[in-house]
Backbone bond lengths (Angstrom), bond angles and torsions (degrees), N, CA, C in turn:
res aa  C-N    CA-C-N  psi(-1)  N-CA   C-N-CA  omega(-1)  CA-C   N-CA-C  phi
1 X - - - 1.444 - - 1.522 110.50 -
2 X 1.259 113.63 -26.36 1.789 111.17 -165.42 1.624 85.10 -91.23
3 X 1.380 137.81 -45.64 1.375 117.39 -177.58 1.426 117.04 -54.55
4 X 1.069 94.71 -29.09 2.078 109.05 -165.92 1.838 90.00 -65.57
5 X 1.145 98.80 -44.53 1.766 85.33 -165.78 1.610 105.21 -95.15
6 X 1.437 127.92 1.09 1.460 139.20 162.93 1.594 99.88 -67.24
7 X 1.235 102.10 -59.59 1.745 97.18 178.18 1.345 129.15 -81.04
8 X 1.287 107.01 -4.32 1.629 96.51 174.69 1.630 91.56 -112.92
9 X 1.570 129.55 17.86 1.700 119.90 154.24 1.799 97.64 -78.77
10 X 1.251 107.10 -66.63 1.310 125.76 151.74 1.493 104.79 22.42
11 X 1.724 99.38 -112.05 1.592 113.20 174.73 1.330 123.67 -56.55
12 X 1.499 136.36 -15.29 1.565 134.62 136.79 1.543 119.99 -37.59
13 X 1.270 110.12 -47.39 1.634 100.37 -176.87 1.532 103.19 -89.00
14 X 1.296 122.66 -44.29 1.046 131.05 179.61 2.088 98.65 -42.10
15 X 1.495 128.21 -66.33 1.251 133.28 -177.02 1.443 100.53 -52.98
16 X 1.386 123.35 -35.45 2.075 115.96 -173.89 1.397 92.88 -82.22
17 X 1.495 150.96 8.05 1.317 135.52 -176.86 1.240 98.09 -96.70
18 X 1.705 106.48 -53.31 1.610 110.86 -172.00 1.691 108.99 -57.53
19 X 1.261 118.23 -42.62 1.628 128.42 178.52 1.492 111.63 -45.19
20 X 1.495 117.86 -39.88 1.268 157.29 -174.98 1.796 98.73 -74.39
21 X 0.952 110.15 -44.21 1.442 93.02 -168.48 1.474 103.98 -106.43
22 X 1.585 119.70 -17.19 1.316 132.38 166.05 2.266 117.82 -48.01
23 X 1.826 70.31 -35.33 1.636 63.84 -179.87 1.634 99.79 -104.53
24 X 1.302 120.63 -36.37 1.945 86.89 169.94 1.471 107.01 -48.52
25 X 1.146 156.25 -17.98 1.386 140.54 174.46 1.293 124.60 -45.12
26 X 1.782 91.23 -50.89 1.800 113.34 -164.38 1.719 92.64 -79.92
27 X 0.996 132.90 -23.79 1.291 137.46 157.33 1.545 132.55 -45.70
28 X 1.529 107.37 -33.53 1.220 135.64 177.99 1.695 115.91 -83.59
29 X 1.260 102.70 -23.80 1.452 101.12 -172.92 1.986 99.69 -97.75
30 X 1.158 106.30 -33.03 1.624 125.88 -178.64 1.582 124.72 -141.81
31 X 1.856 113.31 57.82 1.812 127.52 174.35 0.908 88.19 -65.35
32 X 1.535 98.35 128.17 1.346 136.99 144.56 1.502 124.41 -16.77
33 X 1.328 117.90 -34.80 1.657 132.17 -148.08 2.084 88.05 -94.97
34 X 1.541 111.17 -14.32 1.233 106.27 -167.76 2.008 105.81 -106.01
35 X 1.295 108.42 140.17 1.404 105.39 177.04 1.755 96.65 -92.12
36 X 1.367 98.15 134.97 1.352 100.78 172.12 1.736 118.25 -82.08
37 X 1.168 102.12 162.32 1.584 120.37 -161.52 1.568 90.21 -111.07
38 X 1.404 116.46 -79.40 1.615 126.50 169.26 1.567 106.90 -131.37
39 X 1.332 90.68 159.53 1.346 98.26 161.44 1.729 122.05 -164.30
40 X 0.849 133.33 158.06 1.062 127.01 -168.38 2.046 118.92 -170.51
41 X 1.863 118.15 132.07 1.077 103.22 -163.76 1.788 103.80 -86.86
42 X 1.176 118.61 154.97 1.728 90.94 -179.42 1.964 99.67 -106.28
43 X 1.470 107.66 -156.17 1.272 116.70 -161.08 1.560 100.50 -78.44
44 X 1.147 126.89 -30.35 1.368 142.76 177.58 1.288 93.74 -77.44
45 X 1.443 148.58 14.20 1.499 135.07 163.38 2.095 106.69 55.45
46 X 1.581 88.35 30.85 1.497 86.96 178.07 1.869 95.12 -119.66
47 X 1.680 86.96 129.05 1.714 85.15 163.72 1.525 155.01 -96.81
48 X 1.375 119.99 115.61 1.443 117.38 -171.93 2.097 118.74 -69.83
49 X 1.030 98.46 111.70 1.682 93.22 175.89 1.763 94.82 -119.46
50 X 1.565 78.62 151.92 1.472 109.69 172.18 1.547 103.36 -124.25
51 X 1.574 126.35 121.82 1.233 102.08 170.01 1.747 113.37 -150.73
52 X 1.146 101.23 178.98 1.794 93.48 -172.96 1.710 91.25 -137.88
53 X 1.629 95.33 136.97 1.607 109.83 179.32 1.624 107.58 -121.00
54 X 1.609 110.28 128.81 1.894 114.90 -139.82 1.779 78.24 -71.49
55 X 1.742 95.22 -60.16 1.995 105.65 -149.34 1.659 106.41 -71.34
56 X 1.348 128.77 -5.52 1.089 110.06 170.45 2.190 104.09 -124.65
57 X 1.165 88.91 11.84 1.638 104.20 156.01 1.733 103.07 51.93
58 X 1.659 124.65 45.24 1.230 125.06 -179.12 1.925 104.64 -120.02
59 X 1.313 92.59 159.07 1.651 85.74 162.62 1.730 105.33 -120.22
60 X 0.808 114.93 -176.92 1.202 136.33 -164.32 1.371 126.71 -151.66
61 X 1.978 136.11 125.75 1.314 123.23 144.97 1.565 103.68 -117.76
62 X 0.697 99.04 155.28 1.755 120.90 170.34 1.848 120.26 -140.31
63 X 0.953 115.11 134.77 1.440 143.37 -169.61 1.435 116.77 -138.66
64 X 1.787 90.60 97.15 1.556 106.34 160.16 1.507 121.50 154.51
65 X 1.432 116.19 -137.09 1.769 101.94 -169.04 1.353 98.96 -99.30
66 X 1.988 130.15 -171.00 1.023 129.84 147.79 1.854 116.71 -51.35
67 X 1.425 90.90 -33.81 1.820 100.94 -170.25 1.769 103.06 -66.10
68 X 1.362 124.23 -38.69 1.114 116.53 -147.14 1.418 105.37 -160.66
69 X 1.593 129.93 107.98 1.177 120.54 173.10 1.428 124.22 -106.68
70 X 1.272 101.12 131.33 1.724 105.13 -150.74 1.639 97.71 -81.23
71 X 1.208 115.33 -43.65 1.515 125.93 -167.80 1.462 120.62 -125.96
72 X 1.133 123.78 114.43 1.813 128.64 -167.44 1.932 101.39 -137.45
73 X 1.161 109.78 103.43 1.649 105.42 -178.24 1.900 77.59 -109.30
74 X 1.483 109.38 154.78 1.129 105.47 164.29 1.664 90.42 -159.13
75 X 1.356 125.90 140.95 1.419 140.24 -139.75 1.364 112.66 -163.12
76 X 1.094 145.34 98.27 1.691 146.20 -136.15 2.123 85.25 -91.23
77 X 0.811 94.49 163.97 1.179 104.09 -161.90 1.810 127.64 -81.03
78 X 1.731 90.91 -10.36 1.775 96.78 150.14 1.454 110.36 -79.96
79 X 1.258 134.79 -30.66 1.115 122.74 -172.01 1.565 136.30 -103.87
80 X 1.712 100.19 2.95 1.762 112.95 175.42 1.017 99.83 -85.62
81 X 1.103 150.31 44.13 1.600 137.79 151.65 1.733 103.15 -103.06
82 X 1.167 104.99 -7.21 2.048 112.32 163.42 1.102 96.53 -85.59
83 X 1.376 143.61 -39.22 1.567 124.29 -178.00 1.344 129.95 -127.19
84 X 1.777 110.34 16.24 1.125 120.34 171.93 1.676 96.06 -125.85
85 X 1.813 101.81 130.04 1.724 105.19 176.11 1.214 87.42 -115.28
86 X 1.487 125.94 158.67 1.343 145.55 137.17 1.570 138.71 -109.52
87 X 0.910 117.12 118.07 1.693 113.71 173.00 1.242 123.00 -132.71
88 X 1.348 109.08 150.85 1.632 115.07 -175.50 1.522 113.69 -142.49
89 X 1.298 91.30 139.02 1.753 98.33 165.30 1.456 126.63 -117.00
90 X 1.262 118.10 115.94 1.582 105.50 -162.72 1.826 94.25 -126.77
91 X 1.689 100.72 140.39 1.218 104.40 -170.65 1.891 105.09 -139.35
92 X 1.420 109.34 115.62 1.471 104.24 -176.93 1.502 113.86 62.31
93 X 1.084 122.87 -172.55 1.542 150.59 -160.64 1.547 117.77 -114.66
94 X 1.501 128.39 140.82 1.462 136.17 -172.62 1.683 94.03 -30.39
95 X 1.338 92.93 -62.41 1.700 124.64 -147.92 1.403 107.56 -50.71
96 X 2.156 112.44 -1.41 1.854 101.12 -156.17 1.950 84.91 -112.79
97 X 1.099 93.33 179.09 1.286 100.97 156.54 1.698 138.93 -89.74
98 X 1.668 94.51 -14.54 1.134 105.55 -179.38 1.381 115.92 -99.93
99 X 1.634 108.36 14.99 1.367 116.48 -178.54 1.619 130.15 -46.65
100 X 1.345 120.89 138.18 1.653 109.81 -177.57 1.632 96.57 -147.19
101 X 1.510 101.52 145.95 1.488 100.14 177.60 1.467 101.82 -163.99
102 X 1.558 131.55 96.69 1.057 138.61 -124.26 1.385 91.84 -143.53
103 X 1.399 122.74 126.86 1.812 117.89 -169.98 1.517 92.47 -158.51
104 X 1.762 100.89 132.98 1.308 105.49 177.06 1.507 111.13 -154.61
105 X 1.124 92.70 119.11 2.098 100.25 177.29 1.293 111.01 -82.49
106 X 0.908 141.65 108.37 1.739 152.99 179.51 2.081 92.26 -91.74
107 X 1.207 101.33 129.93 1.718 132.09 170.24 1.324 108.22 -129.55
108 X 0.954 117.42 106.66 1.693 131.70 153.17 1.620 116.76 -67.40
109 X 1.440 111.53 124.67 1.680 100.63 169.38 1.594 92.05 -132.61
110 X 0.867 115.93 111.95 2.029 123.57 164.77 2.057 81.81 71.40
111 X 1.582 92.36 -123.80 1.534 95.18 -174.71 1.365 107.36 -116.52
112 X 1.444 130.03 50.38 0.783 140.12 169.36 1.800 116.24 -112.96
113 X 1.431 136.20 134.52 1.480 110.24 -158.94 1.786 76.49 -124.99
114 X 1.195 98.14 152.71 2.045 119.53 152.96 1.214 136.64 -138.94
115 X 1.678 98.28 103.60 1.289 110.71 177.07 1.185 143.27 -86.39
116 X 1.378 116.53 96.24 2.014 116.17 -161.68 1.321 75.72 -70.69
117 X 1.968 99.49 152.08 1.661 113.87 141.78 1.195 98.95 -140.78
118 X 1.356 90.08 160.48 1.552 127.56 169.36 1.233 109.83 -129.99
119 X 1.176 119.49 111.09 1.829 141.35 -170.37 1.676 118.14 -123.32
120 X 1.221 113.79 91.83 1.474 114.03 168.25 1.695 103.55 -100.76
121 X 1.225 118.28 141.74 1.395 127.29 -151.70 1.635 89.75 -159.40
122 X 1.664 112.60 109.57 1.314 120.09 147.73 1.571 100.28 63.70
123 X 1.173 110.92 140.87 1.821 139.27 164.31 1.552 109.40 -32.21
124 X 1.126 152.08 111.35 1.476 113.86 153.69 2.237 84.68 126.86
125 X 1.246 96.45 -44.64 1.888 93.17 -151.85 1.607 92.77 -89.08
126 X 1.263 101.33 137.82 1.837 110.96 165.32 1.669 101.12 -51.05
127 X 1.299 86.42 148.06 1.556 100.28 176.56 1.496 104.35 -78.89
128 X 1.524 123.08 166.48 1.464 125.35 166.56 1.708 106.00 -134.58
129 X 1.584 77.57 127.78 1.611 101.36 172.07 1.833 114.47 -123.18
130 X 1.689 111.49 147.39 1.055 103.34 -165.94 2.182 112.29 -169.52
131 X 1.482 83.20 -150.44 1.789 81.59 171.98 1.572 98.19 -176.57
132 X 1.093 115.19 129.62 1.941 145.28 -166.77 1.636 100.51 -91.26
133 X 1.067 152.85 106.01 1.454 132.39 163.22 1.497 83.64 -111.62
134 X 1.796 99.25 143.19 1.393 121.63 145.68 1.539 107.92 -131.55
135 X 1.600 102.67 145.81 1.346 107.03 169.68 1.589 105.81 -119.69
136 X 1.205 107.60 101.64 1.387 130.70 172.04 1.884 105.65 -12.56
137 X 1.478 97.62 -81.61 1.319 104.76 164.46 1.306 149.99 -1.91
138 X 1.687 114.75 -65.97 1.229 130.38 145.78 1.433 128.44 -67.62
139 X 1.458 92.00 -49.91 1.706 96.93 -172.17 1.230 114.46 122.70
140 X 1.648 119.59 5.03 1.621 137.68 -154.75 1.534 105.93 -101.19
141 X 1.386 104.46 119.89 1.762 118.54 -177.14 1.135 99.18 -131.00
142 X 1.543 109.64 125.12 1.533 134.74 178.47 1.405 111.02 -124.51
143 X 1.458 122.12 138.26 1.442 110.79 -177.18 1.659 80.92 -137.21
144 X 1.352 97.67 140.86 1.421 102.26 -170.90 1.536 102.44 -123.62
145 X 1.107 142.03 139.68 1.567 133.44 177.00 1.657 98.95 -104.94
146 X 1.572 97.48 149.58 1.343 125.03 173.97 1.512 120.97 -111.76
147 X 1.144 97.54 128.54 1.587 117.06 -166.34 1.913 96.50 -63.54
148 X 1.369 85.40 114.46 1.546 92.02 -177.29 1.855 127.29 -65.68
149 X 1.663 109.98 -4.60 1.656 109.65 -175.15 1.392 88.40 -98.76
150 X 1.772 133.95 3.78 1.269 93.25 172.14 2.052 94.52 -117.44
151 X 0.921 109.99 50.44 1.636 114.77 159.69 0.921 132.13 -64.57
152 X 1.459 136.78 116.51 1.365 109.33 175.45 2.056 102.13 -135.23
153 X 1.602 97.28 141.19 1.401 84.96 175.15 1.952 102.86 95.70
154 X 1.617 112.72 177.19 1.329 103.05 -175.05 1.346 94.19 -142.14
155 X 1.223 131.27 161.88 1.230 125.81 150.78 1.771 111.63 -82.74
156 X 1.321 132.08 -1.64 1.384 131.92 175.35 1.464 107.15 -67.51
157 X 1.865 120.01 0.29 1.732 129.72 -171.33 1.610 78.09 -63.60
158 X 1.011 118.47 -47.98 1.459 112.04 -144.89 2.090 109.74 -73.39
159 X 1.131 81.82 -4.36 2.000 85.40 -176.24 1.569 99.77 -67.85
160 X 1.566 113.48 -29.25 1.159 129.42 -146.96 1.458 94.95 -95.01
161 X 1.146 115.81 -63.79 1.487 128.69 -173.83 1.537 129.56 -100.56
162 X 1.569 107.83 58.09 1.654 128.34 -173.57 1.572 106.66 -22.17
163 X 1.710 89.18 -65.64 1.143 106.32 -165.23 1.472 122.03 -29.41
164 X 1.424 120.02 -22.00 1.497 129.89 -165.75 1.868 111.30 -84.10
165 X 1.281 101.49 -19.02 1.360 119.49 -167.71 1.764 131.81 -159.98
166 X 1.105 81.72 136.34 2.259 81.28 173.38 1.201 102.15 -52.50
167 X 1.528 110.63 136.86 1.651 113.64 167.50 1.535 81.60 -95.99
168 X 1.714 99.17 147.74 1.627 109.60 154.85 1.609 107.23 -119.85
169 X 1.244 125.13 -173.08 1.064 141.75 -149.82 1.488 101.63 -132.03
170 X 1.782 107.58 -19.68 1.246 104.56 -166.91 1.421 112.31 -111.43
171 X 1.178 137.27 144.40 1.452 152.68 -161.99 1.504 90.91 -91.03
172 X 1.492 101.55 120.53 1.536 100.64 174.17 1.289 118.10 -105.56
173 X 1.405 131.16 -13.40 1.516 130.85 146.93 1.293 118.86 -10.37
């Protein structure tokens, strides 16, 4: 009887550690200490953040689960404009039909490229939000879409705030 209740104190603390370390994880993919820029979960239940941290003056993306983050570039904020590009195409007003408003952060890691978009297209049509991987290497292009109710934030921050990134000219879609 005293083992029976040694091991089931046991696996109680043992289950509040893992709970415990489950959420520093989810912490890891999206701390608190960072204001987000964008973010967004995609169809693969994997998450894209964009984010900017004021007191130690870095930005940040990261790509992936609470369990496991596959991709973390983080680049203080004189120096992400070498590995953060931005471009946009903006055409007319919500209100037209011929409306366009087309925004895309390109991240390079080795030879692998990632392209967030943010795509509003015409009066009437759901917007598209998402993430492009190619790995140079193979030759492998994946465009993954992101479930648009869990968005947060725009990539249009960046029209505002150059300083954070290379503008390009070129549409990386």
């Amino acid at each position: 009887m005293r083992y029976t209740f040694l091991f089931v104190v046991t696996l109680f603390f043992l289950s509040f550690d893992a709970i415990a370390q489950k959420g520093q994880k989810t912490q890891k993919v999206q701390p608190q200490h960072e204001e987000i820029i964008y973010s967004f979960v995609t169809s693969e239940n994997k998450t894209v953040v964009i984010a900017f941290e004021k007191q130690q003056n870095y930005v940040v993306f990261r790509y992936g689960t609470n369990e496991k983050v596959e991709v973390e570039i983080r680049e203080s904020k004189t120096t992400a404009e070498k590995k953060f590009k931005y471009s946009f195409f903006k055409r007319g007003t919500p209100k037209h039909t011929n409306y366009l408003d087309l925004n895309y952060l390109n991240v390079n890691v080795g030879a692998t490229q990632y392209v967030i978009f943010e795509d509003y297209i015409a009066l009437g049509v759901e917007p598209e939000i998402g993430i492009i991987i190619t790995d140079a290497n193979i030759g492998d292009r994946k465009e993954i879409k992101g479930d648009l109710t869990t968005k947060k934030g725009s990539l249009n921050f960046f029209k505002e705030n150059e300083d954070f990134v290379e503008m390009s000219t070129s549409v990386f879609r």
